[in-house]
Backbone as CSV, one residue per row, in Angstrom:
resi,resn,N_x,N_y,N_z,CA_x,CA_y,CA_z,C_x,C_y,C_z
1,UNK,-176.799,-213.294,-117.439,-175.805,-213.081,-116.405,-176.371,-213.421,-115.034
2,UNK,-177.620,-212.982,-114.635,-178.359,-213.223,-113.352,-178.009,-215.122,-113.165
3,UNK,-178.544,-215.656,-113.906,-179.076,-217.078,-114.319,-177.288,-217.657,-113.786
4,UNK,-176.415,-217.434,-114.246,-175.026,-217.569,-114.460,-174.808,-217.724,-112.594
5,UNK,-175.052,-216.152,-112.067,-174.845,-216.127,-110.735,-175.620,-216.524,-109.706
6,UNK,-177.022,-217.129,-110.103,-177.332,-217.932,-109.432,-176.928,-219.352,-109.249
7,UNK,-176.644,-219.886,-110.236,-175.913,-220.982,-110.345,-174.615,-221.021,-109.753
8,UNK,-174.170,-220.137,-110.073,-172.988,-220.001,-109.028,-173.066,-220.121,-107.002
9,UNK,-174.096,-219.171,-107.007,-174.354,-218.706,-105.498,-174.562,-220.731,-105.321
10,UNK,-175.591,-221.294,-105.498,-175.560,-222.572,-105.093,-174.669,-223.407,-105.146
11,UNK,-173.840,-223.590,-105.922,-173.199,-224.264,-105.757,-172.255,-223.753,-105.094
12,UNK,-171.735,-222.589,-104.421,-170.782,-221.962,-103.369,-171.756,-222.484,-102.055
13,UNK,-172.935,-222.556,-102.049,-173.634,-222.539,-100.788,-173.900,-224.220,-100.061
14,UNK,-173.425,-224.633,-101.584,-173.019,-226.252,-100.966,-171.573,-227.195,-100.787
15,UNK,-170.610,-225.930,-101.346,-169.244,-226.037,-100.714,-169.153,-227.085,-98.919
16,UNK,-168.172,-227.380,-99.090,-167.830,-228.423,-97.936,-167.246,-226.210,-97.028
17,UNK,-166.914,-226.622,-95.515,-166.246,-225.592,-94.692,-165.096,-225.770,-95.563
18,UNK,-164.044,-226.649,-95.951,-162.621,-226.325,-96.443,-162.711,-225.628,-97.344
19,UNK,-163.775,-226.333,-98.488,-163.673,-225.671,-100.393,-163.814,-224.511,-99.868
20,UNK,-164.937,-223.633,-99.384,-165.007,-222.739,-99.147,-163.885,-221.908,-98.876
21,UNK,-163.039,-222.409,-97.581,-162.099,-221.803,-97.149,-161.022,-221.453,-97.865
22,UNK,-160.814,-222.373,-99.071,-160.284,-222.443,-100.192,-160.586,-221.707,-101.453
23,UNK,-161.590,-221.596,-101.771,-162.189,-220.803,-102.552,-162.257,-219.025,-102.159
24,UNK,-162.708,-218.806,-100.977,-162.671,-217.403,-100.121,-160.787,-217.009,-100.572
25,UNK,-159.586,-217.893,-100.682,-158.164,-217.598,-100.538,-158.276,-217.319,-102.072
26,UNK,-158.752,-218.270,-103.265,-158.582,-217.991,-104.434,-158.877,-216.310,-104.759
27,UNK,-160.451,-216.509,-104.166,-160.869,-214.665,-104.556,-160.464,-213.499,-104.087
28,UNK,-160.106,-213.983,-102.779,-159.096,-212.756,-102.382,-157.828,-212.528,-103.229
29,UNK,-157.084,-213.686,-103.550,-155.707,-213.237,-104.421,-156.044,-212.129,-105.893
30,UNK,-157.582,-212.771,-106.523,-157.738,-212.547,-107.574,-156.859,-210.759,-107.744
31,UNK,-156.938,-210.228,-109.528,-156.778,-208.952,-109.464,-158.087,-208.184,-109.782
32,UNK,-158.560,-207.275,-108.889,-159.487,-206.763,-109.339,-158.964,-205.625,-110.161
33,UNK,-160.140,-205.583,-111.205,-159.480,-204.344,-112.640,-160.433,-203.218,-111.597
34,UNK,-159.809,-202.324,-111.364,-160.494,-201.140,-111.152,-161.111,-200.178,-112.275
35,UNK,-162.357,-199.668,-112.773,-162.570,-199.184,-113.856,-162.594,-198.030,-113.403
36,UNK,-162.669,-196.889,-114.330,-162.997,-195.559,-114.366,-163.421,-195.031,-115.284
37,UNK,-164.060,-193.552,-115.259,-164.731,-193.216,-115.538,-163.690,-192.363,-116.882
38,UNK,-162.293,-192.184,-116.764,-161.120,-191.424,-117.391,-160.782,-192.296,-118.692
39,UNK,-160.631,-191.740,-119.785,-160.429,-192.750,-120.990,-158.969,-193.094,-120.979
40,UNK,-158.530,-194.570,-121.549,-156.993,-194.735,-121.347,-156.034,-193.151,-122.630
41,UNK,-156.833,-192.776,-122.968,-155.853,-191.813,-123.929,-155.914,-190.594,-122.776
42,UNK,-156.683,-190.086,-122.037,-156.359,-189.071,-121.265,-155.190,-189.500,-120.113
43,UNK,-155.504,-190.599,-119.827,-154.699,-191.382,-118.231,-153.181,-191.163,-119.084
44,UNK,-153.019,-191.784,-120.660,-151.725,-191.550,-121.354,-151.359,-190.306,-121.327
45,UNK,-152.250,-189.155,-121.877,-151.865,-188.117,-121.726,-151.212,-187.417,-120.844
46,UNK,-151.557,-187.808,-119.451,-151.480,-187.013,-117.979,-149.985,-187.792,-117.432
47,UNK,-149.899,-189.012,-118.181,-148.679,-189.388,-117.760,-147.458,-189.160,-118.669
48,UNK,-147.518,-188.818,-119.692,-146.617,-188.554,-120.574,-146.340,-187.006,-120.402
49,UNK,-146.908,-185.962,-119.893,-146.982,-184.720,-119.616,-145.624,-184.995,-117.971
50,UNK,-145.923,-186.046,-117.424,-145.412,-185.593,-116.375,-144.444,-185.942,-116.451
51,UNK,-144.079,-187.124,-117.028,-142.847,-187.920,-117.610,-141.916,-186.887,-118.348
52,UNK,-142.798,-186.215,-119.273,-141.685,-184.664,-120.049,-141.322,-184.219,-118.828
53,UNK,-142.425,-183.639,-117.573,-141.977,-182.635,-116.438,-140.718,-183.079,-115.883
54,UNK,-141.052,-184.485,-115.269,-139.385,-185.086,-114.737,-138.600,-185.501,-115.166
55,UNK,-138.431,-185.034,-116.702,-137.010,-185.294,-117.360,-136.514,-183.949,-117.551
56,UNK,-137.565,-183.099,-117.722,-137.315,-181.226,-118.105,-137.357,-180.540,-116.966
57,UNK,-136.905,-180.510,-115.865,-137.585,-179.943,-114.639,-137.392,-178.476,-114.782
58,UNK,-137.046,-177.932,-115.846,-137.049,-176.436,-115.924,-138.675,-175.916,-116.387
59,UNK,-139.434,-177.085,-117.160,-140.790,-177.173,-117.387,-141.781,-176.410,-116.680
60,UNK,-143.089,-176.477,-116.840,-144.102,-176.022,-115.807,-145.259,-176.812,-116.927
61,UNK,-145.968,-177.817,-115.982,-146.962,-178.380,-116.133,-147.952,-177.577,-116.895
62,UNK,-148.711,-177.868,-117.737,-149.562,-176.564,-118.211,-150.807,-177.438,-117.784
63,UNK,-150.973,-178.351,-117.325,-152.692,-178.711,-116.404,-152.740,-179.003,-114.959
64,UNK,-152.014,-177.572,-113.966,-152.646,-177.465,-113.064,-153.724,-177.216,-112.345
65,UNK,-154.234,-176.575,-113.085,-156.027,-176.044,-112.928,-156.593,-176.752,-113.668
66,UNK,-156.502,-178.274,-113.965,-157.375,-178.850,-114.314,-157.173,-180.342,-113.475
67,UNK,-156.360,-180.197,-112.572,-155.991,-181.044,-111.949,-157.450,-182.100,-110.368
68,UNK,-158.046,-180.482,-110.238,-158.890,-181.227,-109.218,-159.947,-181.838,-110.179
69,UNK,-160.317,-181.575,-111.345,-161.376,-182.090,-112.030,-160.596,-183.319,-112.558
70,UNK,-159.343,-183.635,-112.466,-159.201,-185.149,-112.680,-159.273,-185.507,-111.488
71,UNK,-159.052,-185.128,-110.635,-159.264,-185.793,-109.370,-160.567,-186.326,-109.195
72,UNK,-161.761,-185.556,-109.549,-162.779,-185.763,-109.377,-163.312,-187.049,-109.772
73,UNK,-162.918,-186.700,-111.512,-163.439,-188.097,-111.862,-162.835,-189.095,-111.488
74,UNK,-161.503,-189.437,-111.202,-160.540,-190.445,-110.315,-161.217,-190.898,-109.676
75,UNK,-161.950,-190.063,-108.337,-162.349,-190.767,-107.202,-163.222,-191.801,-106.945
């Protein structure tokens, strides 16, 4: 992987001013995947809980007190 991004870095570092300028627009559009530390079955979980809440609004969430410790790992 190192080997990969060095090869890369040079040949960005011999870009013309336009490619560059061009290239800088490509990577900005890109999507960056944000990762976390939360498994996709809990992230399902927490949303399907709330999804019941705002269709049932007579409901009561049963993971409020566990709410800042998802926060935590979120952040």
């Amino acid at each position: 992987m190192n080997t990969s991004i060095e090869i890369l870095k040079k040949k960005i570092e011999n870009f013309t001013p336009e490619i560059a300028e061009a290239f800088i627009k490509i990577v900005d559009n890109l999507d960056i995947a944000v990762k976390s530390n939360v498994s996709q079955f809990q992230l399902d979980e927490v949303f399907s809980r709330i999804e019941f809440h705002t269709e049932n609004l007579a409901t009561k969430l049963d993971f409020f007190e566990n709410i800042s410790e998802l926060e935590k790992i979120c952040a």
